[in-house]
C-alpha positions as CSV (number, residue, x, y, z in Angstrom):
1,X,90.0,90.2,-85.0
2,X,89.6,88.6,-81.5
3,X,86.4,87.4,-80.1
4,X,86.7,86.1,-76.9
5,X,86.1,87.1,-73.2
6,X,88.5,89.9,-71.1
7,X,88.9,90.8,-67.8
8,X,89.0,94.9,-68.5
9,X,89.0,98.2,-66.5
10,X,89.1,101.7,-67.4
11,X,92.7,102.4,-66.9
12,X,92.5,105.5,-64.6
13,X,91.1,103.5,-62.2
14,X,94.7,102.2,-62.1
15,X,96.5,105.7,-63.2
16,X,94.9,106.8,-59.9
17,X,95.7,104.5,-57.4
18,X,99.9,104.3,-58.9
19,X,99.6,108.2,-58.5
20,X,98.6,107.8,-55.0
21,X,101.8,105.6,-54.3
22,X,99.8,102.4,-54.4
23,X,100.1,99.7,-56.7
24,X,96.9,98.2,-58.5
25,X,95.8,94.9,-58.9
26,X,92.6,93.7,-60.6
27,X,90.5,90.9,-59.1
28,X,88.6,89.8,-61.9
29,X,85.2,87.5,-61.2
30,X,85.7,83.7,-60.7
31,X,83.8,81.0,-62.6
32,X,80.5,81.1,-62.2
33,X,80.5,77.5,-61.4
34,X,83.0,78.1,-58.5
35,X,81.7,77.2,-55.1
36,X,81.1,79.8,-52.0
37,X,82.9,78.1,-50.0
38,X,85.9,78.2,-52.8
39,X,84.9,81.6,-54.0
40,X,85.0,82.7,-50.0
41,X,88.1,81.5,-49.3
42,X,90.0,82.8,-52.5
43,X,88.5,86.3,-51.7
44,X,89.9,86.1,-48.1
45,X,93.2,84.5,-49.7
46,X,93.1,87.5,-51.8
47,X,92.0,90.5,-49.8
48,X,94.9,89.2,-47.2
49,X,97.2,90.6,-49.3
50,X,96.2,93.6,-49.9
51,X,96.3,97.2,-48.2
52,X,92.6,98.3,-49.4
53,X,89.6,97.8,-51.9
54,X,88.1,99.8,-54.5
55,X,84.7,98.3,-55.6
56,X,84.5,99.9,-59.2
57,X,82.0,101.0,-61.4
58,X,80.4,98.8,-63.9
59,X,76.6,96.9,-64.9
60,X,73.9,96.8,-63.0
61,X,73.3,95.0,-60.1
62,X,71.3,92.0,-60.4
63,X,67.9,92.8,-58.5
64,X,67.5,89.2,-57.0
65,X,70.0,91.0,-55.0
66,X,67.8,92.6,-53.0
67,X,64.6,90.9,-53.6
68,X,63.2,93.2,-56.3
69,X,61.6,92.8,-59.8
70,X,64.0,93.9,-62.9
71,X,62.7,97.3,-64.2
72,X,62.7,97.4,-67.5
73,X,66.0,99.4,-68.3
74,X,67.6,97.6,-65.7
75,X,69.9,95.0,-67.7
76,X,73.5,93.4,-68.3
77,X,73.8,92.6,-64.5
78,X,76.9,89.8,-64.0
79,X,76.1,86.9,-61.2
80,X,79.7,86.2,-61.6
81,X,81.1,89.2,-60.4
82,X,78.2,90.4,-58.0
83,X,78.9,87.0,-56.2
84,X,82.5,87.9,-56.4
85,X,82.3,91.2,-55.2
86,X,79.9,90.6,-52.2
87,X,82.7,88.0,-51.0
88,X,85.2,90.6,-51.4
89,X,83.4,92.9,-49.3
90,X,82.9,90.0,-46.8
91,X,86.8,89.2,-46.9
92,X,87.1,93.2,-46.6
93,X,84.7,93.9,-43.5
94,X,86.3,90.9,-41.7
95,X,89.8,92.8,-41.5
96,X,89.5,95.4,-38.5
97,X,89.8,99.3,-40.4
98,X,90.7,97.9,-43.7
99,X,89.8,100.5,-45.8
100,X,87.1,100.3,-48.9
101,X,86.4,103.0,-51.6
102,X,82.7,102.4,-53.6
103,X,82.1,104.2,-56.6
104,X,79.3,104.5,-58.7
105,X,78.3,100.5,-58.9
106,X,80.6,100.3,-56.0
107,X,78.0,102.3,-53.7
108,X,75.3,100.7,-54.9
109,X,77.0,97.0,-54.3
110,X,77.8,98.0,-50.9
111,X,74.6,99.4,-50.1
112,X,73.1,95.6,-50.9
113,X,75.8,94.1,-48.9
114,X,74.4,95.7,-46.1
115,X,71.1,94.8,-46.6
116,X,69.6,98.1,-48.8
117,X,67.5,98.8,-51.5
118,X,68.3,100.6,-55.1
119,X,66.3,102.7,-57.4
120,X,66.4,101.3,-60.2
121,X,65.9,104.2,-62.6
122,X,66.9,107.9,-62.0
123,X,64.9,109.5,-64.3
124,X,61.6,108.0,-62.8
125,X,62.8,109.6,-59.6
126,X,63.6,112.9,-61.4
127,X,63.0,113.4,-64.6
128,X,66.1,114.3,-66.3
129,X,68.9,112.1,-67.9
130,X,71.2,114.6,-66.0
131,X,72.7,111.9,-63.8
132,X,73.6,109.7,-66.8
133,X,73.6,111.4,-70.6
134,X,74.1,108.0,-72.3
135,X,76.8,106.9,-74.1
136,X,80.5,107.2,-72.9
137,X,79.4,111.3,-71.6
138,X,79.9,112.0,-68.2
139,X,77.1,114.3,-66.6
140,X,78.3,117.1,-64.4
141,X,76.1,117.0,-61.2
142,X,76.9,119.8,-58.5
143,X,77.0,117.7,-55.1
144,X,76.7,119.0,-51.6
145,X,78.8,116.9,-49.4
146,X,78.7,117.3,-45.4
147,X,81.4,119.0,-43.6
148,X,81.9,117.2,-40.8
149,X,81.7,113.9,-42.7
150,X,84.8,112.4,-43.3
151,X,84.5,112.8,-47.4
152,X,83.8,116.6,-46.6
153,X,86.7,117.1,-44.7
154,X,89.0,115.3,-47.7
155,X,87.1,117.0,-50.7
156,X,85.1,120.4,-48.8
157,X,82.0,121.2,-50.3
158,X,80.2,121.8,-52.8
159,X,82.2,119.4,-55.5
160,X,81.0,119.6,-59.2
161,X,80.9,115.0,-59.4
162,X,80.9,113.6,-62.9
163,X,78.3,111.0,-62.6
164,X,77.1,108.2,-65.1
165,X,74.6,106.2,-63.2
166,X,71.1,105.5,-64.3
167,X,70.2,103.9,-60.7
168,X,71.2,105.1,-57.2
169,X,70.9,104.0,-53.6
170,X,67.6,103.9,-51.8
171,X,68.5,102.4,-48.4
172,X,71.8,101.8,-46.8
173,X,71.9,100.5,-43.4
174,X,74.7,101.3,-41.3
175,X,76.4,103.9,-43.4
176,X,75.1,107.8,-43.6
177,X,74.2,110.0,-46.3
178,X,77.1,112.7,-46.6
179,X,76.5,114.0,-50.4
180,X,73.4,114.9,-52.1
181,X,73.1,116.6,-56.0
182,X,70.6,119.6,-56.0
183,X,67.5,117.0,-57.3
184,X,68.0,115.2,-53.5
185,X,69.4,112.4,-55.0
186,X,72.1,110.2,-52.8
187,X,75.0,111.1,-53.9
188,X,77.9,109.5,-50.9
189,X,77.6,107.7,-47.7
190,X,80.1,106.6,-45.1
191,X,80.2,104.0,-42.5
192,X,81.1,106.7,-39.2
193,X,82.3,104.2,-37.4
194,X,85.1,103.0,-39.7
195,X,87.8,104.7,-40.8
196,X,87.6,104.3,-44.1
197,X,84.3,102.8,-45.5
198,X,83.1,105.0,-48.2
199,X,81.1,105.4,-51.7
200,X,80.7,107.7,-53.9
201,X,77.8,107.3,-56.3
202,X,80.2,109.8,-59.4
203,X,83.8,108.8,-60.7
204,X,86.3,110.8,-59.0
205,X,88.8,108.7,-61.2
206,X,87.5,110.2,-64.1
207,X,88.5,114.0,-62.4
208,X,91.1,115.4,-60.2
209,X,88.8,114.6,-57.2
């Protein structure tokens, strides 16, 4: 009966961070008509008070982003929250070894924060839907992750990663590839110099990972 906007998450995303001992709080977009000099204060404001950020999966990001052309399955990309997320991670990079977690959309946000590039649609790359089955299905990708990376050394290697992306990271300046599925597609990357700036391109929420 109701018709009207939400600000909604997948609830493990929360179930996982109160089972590590943390307590979640969502930071939904601000009004698209809010200024950046409004919106970059309020995500300071916000990211002050907290003890890390998880940049969560979601739509697509917009290409205009990072200077490309929309393919034509790219779609349902949110200004509102890509500007809102980018001054998050701003607010977030400020703070010296404040930790960040990227998944699936996550990755790929961070990746154009730092200046990178996206494929826009797997299956051009590989052929196969493997990566994202459609629907609410989750595919299961076995992912190689690096041991002496920082995500190898918290999940060993290989990991079977449920993934539901149709795009992936193409560039990523100033963070390393640490995971790669069997097809060579990006799969993680870490900032080494941080102690905690990573993305993983699956949903470990979704898994005991």
């Amino acid at each position: 009966v109701w018709d009207q906007l939400a600000d909604a998450l997948p609830s493990n995303y929360a179930d996982s961070v109160t089972a590590a001992g943390g307590l979640p709080v969502l930071l939904p977009p601000m009004s698209p008509h809010t200024s950046e000099p409004e919106m970059r204060s309020a995500a300071e404001t916000a990211v002050a008070r907290l003890d890390g950020l998880i940049i969560t999966g979601g739509a697509d990001v917009d290409p205009a982003r990072y200077a490309a052309t929309p393919h034509e399955r790219t779609a349902g990309w949110r200004a509102d929250r890509d500007a809102w997320e980018l001054a998050l991670l701003d607010a977030a990079y400020a703070r010296e070894g404040f930790p960040v977690l990227g998944i699936c959309r996550g990755m790929q946000l961070m990746a154009v924060h730092a200046g990178g590039q996206l494929n826009q649609h797997v299956p051009d790359l590989i052929g196969s839907e493997i990566h994202s089955p459609g629907d609410d299905v989750f595919g299961a990708v076995p992912v190689s992750i690096e041991p002496a990376s920082r995500l190898g050394s918290l999940l060993g290697s290989p990991v079977e990663a449920s993934c539901h992306h149709h795009q992936s990271v193409a560039s990523h300046p100033g963070f390393t590839a640490v995971a790669w599925s069997a097809d060579g597609l990006l799969e993680a990357m870490e900032d080494a110099s941080h102690r905690f700036r990573v993305a993983v391109q699956w949903h470990p929420e979704t898994t005991e990972d």
